[in-house]
ROLUM-850770 format. One record per residue (C-alpha): residue number from 0; residue in one letter; x, y, z. Coordinates in nm, 4 decimals. Each point is the difference from the previous one (the first is absolute). Example, Ala and Ser with C-alpha at 12.3 -4.5 7.8 and 13.67 -1.06 7.14 Angstrom:
BEGIN
+-----+------+----------+----------+----------+
| seq | type |       xx |       yy |       zz |
+-----+------+----------+----------+----------+
|   0 |    a |   1.2300 |  -0.4500 |   0.7800 |
|   1 |    s |   0.1370 |   0.3440 |  -0.0660 |
+-----+------+----------+----------+----------+
***
This chain:
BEGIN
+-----+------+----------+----------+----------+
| seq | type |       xx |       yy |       zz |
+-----+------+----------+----------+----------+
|   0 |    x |   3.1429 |  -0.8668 |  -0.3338 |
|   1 |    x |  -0.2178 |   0.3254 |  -0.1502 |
|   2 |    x |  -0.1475 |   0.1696 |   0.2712 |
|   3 |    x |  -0.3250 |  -0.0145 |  -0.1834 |
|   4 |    x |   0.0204 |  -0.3841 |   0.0453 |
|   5 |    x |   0.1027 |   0.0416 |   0.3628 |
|   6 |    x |  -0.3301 |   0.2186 |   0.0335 |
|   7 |    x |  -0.2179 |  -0.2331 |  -0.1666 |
|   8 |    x |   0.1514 |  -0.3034 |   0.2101 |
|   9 |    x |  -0.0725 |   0.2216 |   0.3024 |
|  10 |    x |  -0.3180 |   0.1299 |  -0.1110 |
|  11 |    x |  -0.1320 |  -0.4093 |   0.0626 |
|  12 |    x |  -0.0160 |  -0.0121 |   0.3822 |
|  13 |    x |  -0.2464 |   0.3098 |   0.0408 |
|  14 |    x |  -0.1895 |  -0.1417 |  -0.3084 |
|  15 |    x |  -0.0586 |  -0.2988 |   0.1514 |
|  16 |    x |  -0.0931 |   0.1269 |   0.3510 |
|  17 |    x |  -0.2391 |   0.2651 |  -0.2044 |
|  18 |    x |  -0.1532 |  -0.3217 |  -0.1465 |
|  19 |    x |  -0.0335 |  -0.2016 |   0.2564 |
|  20 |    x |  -0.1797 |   0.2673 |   0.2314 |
|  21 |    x |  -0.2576 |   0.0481 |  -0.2890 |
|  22 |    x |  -0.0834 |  -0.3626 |  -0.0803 |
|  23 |    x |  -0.0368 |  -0.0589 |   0.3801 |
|  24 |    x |  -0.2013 |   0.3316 |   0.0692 |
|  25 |    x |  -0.2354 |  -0.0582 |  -0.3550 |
|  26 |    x |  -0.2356 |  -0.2091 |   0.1528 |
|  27 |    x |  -0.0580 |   0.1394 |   0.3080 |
|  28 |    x |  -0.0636 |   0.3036 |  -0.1699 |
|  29 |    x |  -0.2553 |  -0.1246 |  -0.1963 |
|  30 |    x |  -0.2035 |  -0.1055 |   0.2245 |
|  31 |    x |   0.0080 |   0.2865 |   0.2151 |
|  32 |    x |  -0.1014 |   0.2487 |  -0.2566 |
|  33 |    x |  -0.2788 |   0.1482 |   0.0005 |
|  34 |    x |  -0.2724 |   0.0258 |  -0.3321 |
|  35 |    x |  -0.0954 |   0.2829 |  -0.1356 |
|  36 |    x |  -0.3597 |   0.1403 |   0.0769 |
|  37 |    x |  -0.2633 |  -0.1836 |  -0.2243 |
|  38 |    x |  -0.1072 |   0.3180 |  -0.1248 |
|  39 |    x |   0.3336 |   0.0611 |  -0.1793 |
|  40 |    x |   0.0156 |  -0.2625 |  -0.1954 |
|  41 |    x |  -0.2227 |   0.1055 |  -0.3610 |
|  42 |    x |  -0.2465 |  -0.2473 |  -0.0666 |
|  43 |    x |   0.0530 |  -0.2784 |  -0.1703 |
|  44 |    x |   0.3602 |  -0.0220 |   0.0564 |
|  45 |    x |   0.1067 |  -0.3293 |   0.2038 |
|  46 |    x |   0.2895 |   0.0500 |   0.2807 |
|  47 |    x |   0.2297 |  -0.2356 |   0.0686 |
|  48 |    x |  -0.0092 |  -0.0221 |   0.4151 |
|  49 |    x |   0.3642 |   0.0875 |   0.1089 |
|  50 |    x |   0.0047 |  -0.3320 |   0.2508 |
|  51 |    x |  -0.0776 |  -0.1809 |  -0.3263 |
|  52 |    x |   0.3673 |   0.0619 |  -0.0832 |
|  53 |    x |   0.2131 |  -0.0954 |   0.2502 |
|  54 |    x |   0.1351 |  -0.3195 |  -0.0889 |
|  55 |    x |   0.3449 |  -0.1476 |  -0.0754 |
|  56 |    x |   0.0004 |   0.1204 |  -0.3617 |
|  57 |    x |  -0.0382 |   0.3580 |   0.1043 |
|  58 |    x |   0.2216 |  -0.0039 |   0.2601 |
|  59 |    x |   0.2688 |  -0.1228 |  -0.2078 |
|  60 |    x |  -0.0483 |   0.2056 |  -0.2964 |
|  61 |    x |   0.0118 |   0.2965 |   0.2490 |
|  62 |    x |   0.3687 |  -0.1081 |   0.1204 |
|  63 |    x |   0.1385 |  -0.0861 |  -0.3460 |
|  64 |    x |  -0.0996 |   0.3613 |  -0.1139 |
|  65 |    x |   0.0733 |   0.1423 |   0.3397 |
|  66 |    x |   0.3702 |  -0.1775 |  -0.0534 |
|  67 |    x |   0.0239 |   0.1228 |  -0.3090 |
|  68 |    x |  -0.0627 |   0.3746 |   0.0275 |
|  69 |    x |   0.1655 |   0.0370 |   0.3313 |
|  70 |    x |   0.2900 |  -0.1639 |  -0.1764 |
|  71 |    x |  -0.0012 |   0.2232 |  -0.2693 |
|  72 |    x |  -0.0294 |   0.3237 |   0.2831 |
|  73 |    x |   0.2789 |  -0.1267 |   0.2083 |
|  74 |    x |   0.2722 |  -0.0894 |  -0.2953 |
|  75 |    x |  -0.1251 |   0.3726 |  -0.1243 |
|  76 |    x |  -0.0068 |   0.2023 |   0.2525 |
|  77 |    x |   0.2050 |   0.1306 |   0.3047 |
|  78 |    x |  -0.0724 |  -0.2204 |   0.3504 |
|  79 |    x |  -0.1120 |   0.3584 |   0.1201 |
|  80 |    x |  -0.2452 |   0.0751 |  -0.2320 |
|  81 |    x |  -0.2171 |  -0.3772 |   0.0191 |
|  82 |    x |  -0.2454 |   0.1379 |   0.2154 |
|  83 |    x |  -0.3048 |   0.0739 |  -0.1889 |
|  84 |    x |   0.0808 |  -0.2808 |  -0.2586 |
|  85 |    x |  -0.0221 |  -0.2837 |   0.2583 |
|  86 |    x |  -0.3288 |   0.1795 |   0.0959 |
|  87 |    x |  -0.0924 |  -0.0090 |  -0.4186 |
|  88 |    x |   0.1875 |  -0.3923 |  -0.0603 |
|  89 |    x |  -0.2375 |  -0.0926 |   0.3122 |
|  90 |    x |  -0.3572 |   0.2043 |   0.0780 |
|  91 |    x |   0.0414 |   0.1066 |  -0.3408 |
|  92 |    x |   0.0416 |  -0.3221 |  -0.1647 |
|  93 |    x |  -0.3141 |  -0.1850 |   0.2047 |
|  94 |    x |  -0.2306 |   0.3183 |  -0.1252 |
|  95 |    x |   0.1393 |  -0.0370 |  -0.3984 |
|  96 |    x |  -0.1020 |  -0.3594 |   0.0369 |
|  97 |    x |  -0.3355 |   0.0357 |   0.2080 |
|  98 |    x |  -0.1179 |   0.2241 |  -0.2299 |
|  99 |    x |   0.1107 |  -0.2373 |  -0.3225 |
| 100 |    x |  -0.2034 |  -0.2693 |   0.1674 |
| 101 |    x |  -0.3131 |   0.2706 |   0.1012 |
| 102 |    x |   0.0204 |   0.2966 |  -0.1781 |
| 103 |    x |  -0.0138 |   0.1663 |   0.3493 |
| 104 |    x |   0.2660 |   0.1253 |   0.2430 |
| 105 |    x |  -0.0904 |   0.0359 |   0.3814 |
| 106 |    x |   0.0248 |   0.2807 |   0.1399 |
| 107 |    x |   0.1299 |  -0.0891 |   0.3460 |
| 108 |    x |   0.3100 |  -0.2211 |  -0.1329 |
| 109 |    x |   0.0576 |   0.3446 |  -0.2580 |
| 110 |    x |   0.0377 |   0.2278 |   0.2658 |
| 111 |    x |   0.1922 |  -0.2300 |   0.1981 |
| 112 |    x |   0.2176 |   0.0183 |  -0.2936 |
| 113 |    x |  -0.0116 |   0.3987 |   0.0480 |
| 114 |    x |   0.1476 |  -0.0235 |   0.3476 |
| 115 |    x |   0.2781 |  -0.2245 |  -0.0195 |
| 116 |    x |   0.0573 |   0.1859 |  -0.3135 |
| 117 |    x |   0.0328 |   0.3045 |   0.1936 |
| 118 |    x |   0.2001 |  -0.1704 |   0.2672 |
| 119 |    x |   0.2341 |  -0.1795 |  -0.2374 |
| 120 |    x |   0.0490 |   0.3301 |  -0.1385 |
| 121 |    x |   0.1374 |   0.1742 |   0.3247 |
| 122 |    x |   0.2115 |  -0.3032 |   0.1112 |
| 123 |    x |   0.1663 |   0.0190 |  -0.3644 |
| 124 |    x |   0.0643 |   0.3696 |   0.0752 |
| 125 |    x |   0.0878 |  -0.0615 |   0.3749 |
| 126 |    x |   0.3138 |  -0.2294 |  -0.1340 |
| 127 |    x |   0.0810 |   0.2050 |  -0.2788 |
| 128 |    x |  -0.0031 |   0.3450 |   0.2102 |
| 129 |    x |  -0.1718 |   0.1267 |  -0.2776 |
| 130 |    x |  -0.3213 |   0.1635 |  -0.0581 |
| 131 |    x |  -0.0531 |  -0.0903 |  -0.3904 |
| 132 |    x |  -0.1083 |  -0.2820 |   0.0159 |
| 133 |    x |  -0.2889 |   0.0725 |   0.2789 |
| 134 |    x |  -0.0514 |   0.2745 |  -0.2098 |
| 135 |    x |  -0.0534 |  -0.1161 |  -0.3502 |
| 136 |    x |  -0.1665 |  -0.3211 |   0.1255 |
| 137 |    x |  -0.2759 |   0.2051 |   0.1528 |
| 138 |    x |  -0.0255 |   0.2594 |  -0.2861 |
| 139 |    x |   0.0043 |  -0.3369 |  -0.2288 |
| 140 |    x |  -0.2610 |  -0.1697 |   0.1615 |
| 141 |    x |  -0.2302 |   0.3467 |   0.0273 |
| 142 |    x |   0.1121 |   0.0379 |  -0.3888 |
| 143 |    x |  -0.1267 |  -0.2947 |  -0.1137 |
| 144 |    x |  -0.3362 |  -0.0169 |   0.2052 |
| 145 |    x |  -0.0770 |   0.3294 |  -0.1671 |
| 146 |    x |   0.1015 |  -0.0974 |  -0.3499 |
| 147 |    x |  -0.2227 |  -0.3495 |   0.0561 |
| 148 |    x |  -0.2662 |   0.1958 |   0.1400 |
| 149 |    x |   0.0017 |   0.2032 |  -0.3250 |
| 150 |    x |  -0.0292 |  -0.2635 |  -0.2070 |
| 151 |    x |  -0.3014 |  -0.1489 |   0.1987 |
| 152 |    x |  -0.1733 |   0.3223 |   0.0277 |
| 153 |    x |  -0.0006 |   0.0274 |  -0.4055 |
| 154 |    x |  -0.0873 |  -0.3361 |  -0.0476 |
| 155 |    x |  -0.3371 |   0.0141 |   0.1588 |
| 156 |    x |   0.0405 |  -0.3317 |   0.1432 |
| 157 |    x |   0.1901 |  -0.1731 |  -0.2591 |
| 158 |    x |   0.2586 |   0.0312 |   0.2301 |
| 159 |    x |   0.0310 |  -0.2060 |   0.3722 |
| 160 |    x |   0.0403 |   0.2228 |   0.2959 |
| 161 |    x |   0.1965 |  -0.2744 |   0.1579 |
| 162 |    x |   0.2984 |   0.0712 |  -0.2375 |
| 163 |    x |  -0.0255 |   0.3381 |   0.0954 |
| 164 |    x |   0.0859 |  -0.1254 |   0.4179 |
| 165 |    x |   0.2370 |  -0.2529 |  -0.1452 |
| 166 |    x |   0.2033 |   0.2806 |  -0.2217 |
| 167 |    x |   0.1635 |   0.1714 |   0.3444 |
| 168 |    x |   0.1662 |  -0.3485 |   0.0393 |
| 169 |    x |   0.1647 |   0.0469 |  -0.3687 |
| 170 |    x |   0.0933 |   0.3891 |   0.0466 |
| 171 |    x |   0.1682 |  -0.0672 |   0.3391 |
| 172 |    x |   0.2355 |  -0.2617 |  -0.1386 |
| 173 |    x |   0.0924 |   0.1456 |  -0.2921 |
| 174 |    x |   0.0018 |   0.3937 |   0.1434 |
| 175 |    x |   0.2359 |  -0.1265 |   0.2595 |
| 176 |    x |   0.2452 |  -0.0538 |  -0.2776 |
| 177 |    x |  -0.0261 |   0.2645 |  -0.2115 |
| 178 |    x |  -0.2499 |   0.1870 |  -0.2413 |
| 179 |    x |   0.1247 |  -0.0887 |  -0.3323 |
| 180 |    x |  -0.1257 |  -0.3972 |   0.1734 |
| 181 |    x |  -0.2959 |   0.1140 |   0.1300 |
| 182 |    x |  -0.1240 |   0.1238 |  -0.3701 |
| 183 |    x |   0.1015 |  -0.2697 |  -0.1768 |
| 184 |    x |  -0.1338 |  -0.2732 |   0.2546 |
| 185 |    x |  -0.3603 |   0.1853 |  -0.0649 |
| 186 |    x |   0.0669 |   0.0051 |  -0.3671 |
| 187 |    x |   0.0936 |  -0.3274 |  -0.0369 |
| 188 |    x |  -0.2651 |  -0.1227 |   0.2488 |
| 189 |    x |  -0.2424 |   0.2108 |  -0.2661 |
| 190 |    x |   0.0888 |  -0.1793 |  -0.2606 |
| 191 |    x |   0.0213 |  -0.3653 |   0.0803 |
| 192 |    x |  -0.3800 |   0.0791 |   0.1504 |
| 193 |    x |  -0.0713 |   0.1592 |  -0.3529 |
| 194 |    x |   0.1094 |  -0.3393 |  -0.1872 |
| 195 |    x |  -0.1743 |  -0.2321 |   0.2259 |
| 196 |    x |  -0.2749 |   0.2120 |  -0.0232 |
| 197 |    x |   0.0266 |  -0.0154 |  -0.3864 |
| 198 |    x |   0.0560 |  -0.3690 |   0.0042 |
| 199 |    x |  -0.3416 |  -0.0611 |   0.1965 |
| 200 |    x |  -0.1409 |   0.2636 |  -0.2557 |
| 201 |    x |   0.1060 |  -0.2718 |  -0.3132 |
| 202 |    x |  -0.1289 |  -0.2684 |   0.1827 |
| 203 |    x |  -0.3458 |   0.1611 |   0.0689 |
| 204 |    x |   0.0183 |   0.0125 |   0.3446 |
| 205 |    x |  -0.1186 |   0.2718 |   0.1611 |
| 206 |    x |  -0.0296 |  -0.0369 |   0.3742 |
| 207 |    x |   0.1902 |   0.1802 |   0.2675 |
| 208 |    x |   0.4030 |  -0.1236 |   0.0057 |
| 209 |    x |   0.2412 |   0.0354 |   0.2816 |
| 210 |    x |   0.2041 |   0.2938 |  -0.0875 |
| 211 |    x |   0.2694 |  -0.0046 |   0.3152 |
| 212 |    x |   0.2147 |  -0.2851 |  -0.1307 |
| 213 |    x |   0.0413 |   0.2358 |  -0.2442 |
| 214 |    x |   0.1062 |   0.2319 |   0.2087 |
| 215 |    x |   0.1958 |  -0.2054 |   0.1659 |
| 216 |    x |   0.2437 |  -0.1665 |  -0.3077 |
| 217 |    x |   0.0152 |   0.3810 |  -0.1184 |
| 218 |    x |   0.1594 |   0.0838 |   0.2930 |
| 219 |    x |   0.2714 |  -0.2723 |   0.0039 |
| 220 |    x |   0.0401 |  -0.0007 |  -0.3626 |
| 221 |    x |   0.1116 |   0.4094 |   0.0165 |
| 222 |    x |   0.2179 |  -0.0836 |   0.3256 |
| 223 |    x |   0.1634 |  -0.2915 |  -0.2360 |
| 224 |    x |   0.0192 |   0.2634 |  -0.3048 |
| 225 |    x |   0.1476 |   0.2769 |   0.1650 |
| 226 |    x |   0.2485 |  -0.1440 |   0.2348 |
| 227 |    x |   0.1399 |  -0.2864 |  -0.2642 |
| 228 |    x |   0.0295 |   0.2664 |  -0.2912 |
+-----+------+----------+----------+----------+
***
């Protein structure tokens, strides 16, 4: 049997587990977040209360995409090295999705993310014995906070400051890896936002649009790119 098959066959039993501990922990969160200040929202826009979401239909779209990303990480990539991309096929996956439903990503559940980014990070490095990954992960996730926070600062608010927090969970998976990933996970991130933005454009609509599932399938689709080619 190809030892890519025998990865992919193997790569099912963490997927699964990843899956299930989202769809369980989805509603829970939900209803524990907490809204943002009524001030911050700009007039006239309508939020969508987080509790409003946790039902059965976002709980299992959580764990199908959950499955299907940590999947695609563990058939991928080294056992060593899953750290920060459990972290991204989990916290990250419930923000990508919050913020499809809301436009908004909360804080407290990002920075959660941060930490067990961080501490995914030096668990990876503790069982490799090696300091690159810890490393890059952390100059990743510092790299792409300050190229988001770019962006945002020359957009004049045309740009979410959420994406900014959820951008360290993006640079510490992919920096972890390598830099040649890390680049083209923000690149192609850029550009799937750019088309959906351009699609909404067509279609006249204007409004705010979540911008970290974006983020999110750019990362995956570089991993994909890179390490199948």
């Amino acid at each position: 049997m190809p030892a890519r098959m025998i990865g992919a066959l193997s790569a099912v039993g963490p997927a699964v587990l990843t899956a299930t501990v989202v769809g369980l922990a989805a509603g829970p969160v939900l209803r524990r977040l907490a809204e943002p200040v009524p001030g911050d929202i700009p007039d006239g826009e309508i939020k969508t209360p987080y509790r409003e979401l946790a039902g059965v239909r976002f709980a299992l779209g959580a764990a199908m995409i959950a499955f299907v990303l940590s999947w695609t990480s563990w058939t991928l990539l080294e056992p060593v090295g899953q750290g920060p991309w459990v972290v991204l096929a989990s916290i990250g996956v419930l923000l990508a999705l919050i913020d499809l439903r809301t436009t908004w990503l909360p804080r407290r559940l990002t920075q959660l993310g941060w930490l067990l980014s961080v501490l995914a990070l030096g668990i990876s490095s503790g069982l490799s014995a090696d300091t690159r990954p810890l490393l890059g992960g952390c100059l990743g996730a510092l790299g792409a906070a300050a190229v988001y926070w770019l962006v945002w600062a020359l957009s004049r608010g045309g740009f979410g400051f959420g994406d900014v927090r959820y951008a360290p969970l993006i640079g510490a998976a992919a920096g972890s890896v390598s830099w040649s990933l890390w680049i083209w996970a923000l690149l192609i991130g850029t550009v799937v936002g750019a088309v959906v933005g351009l699609t909404r454009l067509v279609r006249r609509r204007r409004q705010a649009f979540p911008y970290a599932p974006s983020m999110l399938l750019g990362c995956y689709l570089a991993l994909a790119g890179l390490t199948l080619a």
